[in-house]
PDB file of N, CA, C, O and CB in Angstrom:
ATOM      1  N   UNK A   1       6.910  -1.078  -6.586  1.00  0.00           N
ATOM      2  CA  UNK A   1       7.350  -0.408  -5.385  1.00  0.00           C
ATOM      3  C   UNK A   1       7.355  -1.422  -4.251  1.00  0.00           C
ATOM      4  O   UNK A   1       6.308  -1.989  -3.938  1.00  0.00           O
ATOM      5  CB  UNK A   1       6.444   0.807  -5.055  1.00  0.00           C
ATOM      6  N   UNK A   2       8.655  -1.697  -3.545  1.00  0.00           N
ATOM      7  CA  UNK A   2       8.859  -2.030  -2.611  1.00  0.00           C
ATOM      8  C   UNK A   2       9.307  -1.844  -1.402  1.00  0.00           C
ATOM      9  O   UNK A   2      10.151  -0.953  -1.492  1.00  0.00           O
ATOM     10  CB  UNK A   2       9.069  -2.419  -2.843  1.00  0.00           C
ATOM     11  N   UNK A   3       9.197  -2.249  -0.130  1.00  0.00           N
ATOM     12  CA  UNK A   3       9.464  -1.569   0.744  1.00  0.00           C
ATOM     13  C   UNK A   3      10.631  -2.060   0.926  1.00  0.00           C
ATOM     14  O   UNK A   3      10.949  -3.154   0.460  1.00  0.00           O
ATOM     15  CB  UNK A   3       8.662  -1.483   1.680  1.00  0.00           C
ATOM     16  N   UNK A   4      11.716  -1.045   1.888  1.00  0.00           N
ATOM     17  CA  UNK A   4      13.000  -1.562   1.865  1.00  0.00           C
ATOM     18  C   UNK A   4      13.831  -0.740   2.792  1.00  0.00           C
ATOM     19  O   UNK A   4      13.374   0.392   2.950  1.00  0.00           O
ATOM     20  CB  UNK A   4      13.549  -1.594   0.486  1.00  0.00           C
ATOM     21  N   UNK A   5      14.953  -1.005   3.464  1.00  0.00           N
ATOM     22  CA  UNK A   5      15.395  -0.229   4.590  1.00  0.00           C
ATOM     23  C   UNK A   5      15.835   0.529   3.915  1.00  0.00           C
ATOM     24  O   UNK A   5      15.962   1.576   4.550  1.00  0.00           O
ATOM     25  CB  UNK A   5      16.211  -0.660   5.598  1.00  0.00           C
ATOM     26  N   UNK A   6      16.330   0.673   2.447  1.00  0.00           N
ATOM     27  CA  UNK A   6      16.724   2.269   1.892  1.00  0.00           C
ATOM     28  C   UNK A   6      15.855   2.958   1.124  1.00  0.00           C
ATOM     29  O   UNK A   6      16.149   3.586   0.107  1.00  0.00           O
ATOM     30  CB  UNK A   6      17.909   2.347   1.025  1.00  0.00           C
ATOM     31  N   UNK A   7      14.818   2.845   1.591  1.00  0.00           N
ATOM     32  CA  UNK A   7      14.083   3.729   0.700  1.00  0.00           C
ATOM     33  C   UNK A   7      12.987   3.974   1.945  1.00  0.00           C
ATOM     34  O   UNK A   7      12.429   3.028   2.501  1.00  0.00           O
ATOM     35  CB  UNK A   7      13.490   2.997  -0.939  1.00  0.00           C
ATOM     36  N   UNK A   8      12.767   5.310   2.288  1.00  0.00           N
ATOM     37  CA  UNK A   8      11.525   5.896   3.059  1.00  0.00           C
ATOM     38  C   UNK A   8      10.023   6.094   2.402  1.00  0.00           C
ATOM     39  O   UNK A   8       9.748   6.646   1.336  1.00  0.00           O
ATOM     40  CB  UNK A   8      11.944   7.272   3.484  1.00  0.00           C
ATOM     41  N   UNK A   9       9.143   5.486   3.349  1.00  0.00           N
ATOM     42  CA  UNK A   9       7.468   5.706   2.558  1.00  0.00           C
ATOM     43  C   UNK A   9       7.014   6.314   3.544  1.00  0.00           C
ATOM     44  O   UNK A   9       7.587   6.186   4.626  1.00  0.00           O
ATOM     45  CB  UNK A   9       6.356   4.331   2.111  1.00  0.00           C
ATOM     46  N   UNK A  10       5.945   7.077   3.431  1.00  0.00           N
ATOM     47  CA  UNK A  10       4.844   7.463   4.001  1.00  0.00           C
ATOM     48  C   UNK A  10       3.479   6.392   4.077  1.00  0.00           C
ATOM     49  O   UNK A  10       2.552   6.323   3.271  1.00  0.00           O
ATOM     50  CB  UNK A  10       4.584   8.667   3.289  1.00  0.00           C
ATOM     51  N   UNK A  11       3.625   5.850   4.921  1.00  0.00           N
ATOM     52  CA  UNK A  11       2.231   4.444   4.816  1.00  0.00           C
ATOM     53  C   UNK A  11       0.814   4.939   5.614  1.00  0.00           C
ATOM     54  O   UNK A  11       0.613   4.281   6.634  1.00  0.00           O
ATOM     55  CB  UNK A  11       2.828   2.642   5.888  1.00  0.00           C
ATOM     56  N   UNK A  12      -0.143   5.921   5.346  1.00  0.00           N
ATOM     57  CA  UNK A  12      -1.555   6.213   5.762  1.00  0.00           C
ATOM     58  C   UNK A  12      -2.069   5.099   5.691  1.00  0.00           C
ATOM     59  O   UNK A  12      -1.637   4.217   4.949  1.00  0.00           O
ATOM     60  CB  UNK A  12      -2.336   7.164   5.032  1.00  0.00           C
ATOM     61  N   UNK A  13      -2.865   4.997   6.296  1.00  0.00           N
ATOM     62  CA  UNK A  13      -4.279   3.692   6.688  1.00  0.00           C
ATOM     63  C   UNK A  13      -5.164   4.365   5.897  1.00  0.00           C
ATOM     64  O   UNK A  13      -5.070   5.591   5.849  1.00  0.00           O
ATOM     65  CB  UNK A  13      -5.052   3.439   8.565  1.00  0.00           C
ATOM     66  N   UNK A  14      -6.261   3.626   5.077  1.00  0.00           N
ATOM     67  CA  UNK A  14      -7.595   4.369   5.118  1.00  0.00           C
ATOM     68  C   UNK A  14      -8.424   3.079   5.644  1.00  0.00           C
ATOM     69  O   UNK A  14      -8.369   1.853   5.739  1.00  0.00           O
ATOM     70  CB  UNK A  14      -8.164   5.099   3.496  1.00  0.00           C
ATOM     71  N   UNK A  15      -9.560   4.670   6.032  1.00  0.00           N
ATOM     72  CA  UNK A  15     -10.274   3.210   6.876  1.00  0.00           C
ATOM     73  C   UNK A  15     -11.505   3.205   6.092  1.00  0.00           C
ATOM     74  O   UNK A  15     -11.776   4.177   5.387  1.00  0.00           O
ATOM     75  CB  UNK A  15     -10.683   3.316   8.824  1.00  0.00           C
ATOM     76  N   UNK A  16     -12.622   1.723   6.189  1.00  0.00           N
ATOM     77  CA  UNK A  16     -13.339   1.555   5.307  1.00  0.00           C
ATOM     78  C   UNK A  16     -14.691   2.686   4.659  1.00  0.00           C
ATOM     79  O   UNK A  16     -15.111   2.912   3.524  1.00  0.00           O
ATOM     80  CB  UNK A  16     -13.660   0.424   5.762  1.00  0.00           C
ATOM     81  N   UNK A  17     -15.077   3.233   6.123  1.00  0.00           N
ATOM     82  CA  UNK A  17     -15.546   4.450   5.670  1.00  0.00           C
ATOM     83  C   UNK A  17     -14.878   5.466   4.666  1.00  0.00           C
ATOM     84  O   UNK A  17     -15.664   6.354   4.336  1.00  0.00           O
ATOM     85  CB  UNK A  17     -15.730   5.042   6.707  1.00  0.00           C
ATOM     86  N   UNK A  18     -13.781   5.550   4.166  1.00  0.00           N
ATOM     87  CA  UNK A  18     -12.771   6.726   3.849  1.00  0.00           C
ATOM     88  C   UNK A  18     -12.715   6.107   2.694  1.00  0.00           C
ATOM     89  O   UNK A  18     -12.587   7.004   1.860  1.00  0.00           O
ATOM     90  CB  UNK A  18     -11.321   7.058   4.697  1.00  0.00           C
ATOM     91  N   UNK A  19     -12.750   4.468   1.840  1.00  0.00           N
ATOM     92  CA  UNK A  19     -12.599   3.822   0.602  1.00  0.00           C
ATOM     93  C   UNK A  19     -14.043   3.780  -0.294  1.00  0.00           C
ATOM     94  O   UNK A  19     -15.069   3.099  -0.272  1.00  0.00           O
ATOM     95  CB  UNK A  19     -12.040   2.357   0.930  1.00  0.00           C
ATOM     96  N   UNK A  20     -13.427   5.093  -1.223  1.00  0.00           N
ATOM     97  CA  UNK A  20     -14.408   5.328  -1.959  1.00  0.00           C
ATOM     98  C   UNK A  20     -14.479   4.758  -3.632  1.00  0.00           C
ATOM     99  O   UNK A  20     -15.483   4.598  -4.326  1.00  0.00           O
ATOM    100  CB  UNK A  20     -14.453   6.696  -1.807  1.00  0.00           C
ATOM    101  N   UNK A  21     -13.496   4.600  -3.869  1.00  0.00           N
ATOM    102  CA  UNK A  21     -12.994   4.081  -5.019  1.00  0.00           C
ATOM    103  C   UNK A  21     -12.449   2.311  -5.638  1.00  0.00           C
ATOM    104  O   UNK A  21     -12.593   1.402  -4.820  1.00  0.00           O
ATOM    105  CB  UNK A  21     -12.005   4.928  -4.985  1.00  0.00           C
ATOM    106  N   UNK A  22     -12.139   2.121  -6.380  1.00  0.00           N
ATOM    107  CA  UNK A  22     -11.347   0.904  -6.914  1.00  0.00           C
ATOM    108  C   UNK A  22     -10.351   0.983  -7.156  1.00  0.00           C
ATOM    109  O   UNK A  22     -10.156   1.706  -8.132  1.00  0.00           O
ATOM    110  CB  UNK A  22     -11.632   0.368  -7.828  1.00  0.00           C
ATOM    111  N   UNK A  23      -9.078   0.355  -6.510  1.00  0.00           N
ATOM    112  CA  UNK A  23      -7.656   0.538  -6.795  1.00  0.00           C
ATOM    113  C   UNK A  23      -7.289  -1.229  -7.069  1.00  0.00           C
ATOM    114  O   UNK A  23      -7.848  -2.191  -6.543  1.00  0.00           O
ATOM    115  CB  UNK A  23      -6.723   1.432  -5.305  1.00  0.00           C
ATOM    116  N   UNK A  24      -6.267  -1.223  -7.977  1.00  0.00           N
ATOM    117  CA  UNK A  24      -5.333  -1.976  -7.536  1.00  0.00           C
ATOM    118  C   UNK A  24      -4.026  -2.533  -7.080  1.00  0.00           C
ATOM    119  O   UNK A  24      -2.977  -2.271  -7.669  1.00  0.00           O
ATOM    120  CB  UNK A  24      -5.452  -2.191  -7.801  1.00  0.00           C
ATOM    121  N   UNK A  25      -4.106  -3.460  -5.813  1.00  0.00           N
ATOM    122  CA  UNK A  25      -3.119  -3.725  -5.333  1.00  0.00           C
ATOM    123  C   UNK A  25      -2.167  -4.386  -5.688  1.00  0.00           C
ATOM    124  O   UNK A  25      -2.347  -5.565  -5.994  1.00  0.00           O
ATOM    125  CB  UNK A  25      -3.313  -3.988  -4.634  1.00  0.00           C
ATOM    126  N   UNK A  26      -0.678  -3.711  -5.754  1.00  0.00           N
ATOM    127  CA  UNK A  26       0.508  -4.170  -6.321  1.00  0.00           C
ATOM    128  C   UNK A  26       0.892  -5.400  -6.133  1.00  0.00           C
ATOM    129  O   UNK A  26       1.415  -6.131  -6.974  1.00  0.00           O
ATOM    130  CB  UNK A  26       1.431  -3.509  -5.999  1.00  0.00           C
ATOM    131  N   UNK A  27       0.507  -5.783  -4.443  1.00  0.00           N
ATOM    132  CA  UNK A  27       1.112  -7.024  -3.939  1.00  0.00           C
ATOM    133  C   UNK A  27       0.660  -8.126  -4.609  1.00  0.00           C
ATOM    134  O   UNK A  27       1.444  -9.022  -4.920  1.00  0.00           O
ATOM    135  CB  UNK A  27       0.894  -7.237  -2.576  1.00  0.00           C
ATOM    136  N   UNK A  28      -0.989  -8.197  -4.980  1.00  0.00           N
ATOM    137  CA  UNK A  28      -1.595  -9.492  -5.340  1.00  0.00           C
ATOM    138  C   UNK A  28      -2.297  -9.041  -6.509  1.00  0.00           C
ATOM    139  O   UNK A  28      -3.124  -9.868  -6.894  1.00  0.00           O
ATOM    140  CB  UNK A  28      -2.537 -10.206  -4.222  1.00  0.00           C
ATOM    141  N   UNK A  29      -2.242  -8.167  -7.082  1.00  0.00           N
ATOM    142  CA  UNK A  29      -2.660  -7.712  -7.971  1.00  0.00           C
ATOM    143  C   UNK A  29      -4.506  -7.926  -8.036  1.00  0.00           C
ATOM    144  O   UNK A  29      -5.070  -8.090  -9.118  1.00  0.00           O
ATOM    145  CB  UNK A  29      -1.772  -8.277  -8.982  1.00  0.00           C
ATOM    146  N   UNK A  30      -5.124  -7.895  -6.959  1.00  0.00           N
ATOM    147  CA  UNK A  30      -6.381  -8.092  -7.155  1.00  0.00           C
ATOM    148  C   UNK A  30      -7.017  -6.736  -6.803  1.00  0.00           C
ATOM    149  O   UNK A  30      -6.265  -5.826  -6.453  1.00  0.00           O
ATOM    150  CB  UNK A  30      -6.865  -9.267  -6.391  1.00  0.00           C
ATOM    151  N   UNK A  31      -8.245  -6.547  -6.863  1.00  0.00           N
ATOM    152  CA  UNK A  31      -9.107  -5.543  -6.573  1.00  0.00           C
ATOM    153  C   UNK A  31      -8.949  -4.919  -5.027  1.00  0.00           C
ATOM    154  O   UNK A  31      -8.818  -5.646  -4.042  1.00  0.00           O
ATOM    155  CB  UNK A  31     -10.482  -6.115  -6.839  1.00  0.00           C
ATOM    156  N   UNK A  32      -8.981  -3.533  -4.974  1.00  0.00           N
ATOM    157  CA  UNK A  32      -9.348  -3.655  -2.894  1.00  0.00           C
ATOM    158  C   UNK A  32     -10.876  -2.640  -3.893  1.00  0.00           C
ATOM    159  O   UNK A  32     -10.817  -1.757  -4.749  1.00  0.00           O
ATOM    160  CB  UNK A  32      -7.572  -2.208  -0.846  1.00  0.00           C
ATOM    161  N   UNK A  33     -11.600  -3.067  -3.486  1.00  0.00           N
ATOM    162  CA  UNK A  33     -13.204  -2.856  -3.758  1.00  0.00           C
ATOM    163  C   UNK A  33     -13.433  -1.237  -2.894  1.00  0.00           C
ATOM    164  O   UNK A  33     -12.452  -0.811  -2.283  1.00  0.00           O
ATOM    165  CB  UNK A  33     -14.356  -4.456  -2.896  1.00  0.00           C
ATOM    166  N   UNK A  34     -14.277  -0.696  -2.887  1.00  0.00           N
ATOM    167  CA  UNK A  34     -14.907   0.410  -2.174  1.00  0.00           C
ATOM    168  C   UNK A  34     -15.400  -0.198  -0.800  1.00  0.00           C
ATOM    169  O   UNK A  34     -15.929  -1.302  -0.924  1.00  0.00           O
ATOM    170  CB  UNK A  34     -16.137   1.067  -3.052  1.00  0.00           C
ATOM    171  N   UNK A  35     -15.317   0.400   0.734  1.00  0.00           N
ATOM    172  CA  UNK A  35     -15.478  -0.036   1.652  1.00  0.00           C
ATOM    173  C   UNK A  35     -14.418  -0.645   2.711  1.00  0.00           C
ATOM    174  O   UNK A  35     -14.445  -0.645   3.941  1.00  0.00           O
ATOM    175  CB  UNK A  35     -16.199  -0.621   1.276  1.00  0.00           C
ATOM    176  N   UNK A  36     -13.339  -1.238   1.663  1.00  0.00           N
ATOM    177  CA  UNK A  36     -12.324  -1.653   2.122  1.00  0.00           C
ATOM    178  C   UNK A  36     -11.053  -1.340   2.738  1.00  0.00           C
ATOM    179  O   UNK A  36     -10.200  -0.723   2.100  1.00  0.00           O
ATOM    180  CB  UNK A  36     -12.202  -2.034   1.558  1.00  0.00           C
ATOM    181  N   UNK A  37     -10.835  -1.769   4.086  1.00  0.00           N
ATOM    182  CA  UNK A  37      -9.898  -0.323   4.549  1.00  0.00           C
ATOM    183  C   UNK A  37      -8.346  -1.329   3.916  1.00  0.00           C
ATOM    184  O   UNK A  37      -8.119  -2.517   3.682  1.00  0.00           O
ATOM    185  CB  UNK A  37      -9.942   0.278   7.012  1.00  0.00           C
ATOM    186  N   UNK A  38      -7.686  -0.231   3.854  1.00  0.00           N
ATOM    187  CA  UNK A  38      -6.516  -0.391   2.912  1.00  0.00           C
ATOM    188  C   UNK A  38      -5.072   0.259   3.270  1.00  0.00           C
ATOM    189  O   UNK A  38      -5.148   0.774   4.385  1.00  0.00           O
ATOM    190  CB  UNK A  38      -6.956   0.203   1.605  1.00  0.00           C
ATOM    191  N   UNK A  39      -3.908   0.393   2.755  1.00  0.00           N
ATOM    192  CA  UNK A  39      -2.928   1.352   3.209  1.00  0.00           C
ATOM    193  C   UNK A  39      -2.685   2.064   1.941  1.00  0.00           C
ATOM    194  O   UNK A  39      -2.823   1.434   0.892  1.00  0.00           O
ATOM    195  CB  UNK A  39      -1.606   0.722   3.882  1.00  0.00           C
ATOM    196  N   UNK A  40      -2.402   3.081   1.921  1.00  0.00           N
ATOM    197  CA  UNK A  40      -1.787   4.185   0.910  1.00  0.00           C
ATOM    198  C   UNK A  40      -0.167   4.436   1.135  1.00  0.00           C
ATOM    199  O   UNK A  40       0.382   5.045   2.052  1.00  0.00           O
ATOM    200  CB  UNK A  40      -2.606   5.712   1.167  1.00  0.00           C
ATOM    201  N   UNK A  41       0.370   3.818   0.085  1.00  0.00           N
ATOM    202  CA  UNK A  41       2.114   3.693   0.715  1.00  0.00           C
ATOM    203  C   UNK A  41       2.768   5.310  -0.578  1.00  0.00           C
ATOM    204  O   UNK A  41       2.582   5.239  -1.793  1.00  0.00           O
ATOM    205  CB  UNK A  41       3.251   1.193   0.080  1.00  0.00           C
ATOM    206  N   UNK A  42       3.375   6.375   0.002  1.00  0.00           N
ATOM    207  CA  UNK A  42       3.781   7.025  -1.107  1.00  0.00           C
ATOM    208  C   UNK A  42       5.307   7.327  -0.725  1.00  0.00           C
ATOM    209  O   UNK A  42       5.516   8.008   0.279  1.00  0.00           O
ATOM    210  CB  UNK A  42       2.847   8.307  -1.436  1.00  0.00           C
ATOM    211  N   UNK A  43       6.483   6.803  -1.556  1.00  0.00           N
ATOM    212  CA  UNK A  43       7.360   7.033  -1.722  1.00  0.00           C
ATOM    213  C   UNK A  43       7.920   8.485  -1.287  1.00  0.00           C
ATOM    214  O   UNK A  43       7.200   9.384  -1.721  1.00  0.00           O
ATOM    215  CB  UNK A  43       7.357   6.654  -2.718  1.00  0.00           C
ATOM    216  N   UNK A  44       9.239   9.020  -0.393  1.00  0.00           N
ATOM    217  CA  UNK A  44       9.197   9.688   0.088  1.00  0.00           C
ATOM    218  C   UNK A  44      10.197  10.609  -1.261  1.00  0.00           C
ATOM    219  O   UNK A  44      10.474  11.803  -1.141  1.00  0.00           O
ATOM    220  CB  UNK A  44       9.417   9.322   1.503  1.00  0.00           C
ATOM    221  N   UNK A  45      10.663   9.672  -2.607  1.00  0.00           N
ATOM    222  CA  UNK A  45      11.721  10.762  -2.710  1.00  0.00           C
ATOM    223  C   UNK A  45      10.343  10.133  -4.919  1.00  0.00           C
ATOM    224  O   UNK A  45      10.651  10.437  -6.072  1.00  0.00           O
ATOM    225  CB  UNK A  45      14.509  10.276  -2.061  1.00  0.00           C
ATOM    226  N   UNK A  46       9.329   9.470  -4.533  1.00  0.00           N
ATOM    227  CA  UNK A  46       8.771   9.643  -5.440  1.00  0.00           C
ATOM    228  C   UNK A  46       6.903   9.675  -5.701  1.00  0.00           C
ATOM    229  O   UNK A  46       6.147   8.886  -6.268  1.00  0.00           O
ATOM    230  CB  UNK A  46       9.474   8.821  -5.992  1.00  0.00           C
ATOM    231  N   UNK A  47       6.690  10.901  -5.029  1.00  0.00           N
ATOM    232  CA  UNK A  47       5.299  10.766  -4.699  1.00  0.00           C
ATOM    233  C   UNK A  47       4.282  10.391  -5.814  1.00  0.00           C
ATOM    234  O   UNK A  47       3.340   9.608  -5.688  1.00  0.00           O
ATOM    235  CB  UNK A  47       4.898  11.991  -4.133  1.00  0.00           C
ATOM    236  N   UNK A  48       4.623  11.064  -6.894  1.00  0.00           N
ATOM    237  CA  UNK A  48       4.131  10.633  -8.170  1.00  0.00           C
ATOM    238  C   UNK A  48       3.135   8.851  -8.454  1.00  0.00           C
ATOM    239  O   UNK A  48       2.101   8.591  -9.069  1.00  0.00           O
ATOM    240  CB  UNK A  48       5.645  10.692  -9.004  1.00  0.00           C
ATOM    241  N   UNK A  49       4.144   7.960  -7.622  1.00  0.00           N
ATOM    242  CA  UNK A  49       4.430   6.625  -7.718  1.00  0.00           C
ATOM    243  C   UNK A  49       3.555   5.896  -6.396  1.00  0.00           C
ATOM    244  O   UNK A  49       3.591   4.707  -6.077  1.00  0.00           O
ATOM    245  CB  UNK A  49       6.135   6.432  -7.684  1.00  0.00           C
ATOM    246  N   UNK A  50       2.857   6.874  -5.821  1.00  0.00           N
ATOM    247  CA  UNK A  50       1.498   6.118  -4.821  1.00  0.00           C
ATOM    248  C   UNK A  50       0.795   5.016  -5.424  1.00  0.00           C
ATOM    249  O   UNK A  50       0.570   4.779  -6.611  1.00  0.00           O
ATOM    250  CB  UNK A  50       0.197   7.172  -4.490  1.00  0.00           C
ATOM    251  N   UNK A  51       0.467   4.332  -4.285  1.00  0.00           N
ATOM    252  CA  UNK A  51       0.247   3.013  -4.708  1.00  0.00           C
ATOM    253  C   UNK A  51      -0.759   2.333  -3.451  1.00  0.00           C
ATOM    254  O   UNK A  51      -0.307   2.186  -2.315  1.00  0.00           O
ATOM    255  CB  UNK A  51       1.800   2.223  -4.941  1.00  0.00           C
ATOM    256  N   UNK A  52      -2.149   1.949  -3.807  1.00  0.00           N
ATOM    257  CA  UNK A  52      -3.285   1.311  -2.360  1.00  0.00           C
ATOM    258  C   UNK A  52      -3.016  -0.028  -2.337  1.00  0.00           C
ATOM    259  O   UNK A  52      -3.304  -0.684  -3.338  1.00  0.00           O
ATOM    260  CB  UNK A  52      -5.195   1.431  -2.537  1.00  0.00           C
ATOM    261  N   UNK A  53      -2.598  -0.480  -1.539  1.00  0.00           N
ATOM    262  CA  UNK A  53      -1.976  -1.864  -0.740  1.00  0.00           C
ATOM    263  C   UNK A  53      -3.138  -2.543  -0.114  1.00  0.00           C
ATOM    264  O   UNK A  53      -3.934  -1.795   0.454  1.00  0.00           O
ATOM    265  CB  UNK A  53      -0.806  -1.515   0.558  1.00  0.00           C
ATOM    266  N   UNK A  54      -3.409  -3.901  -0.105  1.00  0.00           N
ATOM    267  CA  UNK A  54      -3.829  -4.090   0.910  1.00  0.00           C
ATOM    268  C   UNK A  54      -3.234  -4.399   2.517  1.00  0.00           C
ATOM    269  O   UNK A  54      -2.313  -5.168   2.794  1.00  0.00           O
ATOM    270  CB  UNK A  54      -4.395  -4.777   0.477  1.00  0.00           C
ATOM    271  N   UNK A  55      -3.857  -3.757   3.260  1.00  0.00           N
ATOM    272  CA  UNK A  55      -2.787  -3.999   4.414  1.00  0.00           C
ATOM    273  C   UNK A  55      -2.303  -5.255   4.711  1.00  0.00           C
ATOM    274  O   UNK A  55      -1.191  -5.235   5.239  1.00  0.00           O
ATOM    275  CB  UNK A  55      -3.244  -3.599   5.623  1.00  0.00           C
ATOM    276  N   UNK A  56      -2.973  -6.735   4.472  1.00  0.00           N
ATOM    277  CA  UNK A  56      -1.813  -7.718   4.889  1.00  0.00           C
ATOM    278  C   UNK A  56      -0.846  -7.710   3.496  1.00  0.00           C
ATOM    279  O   UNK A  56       0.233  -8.269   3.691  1.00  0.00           O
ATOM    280  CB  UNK A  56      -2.473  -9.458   5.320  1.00  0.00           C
ATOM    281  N   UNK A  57      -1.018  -7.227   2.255  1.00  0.00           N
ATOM    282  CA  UNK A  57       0.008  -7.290   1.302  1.00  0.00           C
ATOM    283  C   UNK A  57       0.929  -6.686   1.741  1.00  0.00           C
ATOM    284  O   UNK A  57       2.017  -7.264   1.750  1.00  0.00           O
ATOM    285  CB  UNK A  57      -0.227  -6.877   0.129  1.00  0.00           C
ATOM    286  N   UNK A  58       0.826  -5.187   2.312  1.00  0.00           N
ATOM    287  CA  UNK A  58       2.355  -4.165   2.567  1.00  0.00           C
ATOM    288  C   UNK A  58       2.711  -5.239   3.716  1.00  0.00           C
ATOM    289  O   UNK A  58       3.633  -5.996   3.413  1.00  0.00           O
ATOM    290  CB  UNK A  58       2.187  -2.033   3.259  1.00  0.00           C
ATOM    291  N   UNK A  59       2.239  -5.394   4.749  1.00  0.00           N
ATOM    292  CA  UNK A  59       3.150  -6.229   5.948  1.00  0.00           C
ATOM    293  C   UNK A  59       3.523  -7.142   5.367  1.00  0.00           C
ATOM    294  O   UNK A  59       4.694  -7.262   5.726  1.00  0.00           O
ATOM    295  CB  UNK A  59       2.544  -6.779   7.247  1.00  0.00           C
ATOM    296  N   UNK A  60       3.205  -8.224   4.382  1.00  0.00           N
ATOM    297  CA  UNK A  60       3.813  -9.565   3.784  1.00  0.00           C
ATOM    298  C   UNK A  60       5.218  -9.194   3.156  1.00  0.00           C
ATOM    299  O   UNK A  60       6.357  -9.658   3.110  1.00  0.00           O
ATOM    300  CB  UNK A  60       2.778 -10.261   2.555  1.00  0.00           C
ATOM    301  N   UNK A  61       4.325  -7.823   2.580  1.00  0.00           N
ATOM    302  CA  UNK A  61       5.904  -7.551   1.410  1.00  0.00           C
ATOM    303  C   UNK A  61       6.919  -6.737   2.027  1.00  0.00           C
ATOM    304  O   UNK A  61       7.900  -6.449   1.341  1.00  0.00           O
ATOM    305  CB  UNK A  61       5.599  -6.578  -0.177  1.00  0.00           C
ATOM    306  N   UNK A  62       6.823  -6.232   3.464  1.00  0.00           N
ATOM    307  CA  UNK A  62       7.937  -5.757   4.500  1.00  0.00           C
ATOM    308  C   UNK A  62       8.410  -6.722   5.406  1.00  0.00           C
ATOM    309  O   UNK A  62       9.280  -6.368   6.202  1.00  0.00           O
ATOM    310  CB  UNK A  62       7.480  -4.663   5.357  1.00  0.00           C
ATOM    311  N   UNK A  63       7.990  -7.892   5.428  1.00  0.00           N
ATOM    312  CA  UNK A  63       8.459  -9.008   6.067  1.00  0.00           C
ATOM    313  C   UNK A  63       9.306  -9.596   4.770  1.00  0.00           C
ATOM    314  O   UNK A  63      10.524  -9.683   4.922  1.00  0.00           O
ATOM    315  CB  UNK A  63       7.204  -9.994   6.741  1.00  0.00           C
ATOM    316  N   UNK A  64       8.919  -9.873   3.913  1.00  0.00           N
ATOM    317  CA  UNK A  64       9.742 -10.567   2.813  1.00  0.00           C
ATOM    318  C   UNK A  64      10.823  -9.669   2.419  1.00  0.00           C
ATOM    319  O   UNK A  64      11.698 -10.515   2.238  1.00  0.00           O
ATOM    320  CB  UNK A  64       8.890 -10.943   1.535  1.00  0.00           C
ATOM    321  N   UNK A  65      11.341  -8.626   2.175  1.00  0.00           N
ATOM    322  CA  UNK A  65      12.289  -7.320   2.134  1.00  0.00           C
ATOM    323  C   UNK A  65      13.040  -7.699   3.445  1.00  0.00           C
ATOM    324  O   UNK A  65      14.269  -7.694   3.386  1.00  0.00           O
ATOM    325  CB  UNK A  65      11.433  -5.632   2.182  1.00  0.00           C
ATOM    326  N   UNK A  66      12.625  -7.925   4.258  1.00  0.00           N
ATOM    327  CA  UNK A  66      13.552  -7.598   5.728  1.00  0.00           C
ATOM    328  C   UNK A  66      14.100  -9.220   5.632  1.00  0.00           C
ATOM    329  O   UNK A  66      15.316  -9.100   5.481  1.00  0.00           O
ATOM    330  CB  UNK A  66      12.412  -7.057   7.596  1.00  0.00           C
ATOM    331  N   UNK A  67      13.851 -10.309   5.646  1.00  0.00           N
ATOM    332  CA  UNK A  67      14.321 -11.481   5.147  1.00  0.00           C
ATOM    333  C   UNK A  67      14.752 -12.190   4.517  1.00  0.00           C
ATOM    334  O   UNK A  67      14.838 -13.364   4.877  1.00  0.00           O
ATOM    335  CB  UNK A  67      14.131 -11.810   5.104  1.00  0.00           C
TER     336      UNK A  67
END
């Protein structure tokens, strides 16, 4: 999942209090650990397909899309 001017997301913040779990992130494929505040990006026409980002990954990978 990428971000892209044709495709709409829903991008929530969580903040580190709110990261209770272990996900991993698409961009770098590493851990975002428990504690860690993060973004939750969910596809607007595929919610199914949510995905926890780390927040400088989604901005890297919406700067690289727009360029």
């Amino acid at each position: 999942m990428n971000p892209d001017a044709d495709h709409a997301y829903e991008v929530r913040h969580i903040h580190p209090y709110q990261a209770v779990k272990t996900y991993r992130c698409p961009g770098c494929d590493h851990e975002i650990a428990p504690g860690i505040g993060h973004e939750v990006v969910v596809p607007d026409t595929a919610p199914e397909e949510r995905r926890h980002w780390h927040t400088s990954c989604w901005h890297r990978e919406g700067r690289r899309r727009k360029g």
